[in-house]
N, C-alpha and C positions, 0 to 999 in steps of 0.2 A: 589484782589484775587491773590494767588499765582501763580506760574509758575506752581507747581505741580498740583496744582486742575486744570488750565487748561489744562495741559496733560490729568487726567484723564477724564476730561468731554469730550475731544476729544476725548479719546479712548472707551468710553463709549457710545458716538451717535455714531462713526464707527460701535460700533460693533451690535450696536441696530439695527441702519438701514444700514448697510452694505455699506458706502460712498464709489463710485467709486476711486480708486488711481488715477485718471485722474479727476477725477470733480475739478472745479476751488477750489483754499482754501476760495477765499472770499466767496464763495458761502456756505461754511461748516462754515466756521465762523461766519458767519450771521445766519445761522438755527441753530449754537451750543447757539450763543447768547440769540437767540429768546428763546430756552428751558432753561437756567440759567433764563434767566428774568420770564419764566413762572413757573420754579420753588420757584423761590422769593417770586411773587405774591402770587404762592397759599401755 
């Protein structure tokens, strides 16, 4: 995956569910994961 898709998938769950600017990153990178991998699947 690019650099760019993951910008955008980042910017894209922020602004879906509106990530705290304080929440851990691993913690967003792990739920950004999770929905890439479940986009995949389905």
């Amino acid at each position: 995956m690019s650099r760019s898709n993951i910008l955008f998938v980042s910017g894209s769950v922020k602004s879906r569910f509106s990530v705290p600017e304080g929440a851990p990153f691993t913690a967003v990178l792990k739920f950004a994961a999770e929905e890439v991998g479940a986009a995949f699947c389905y």
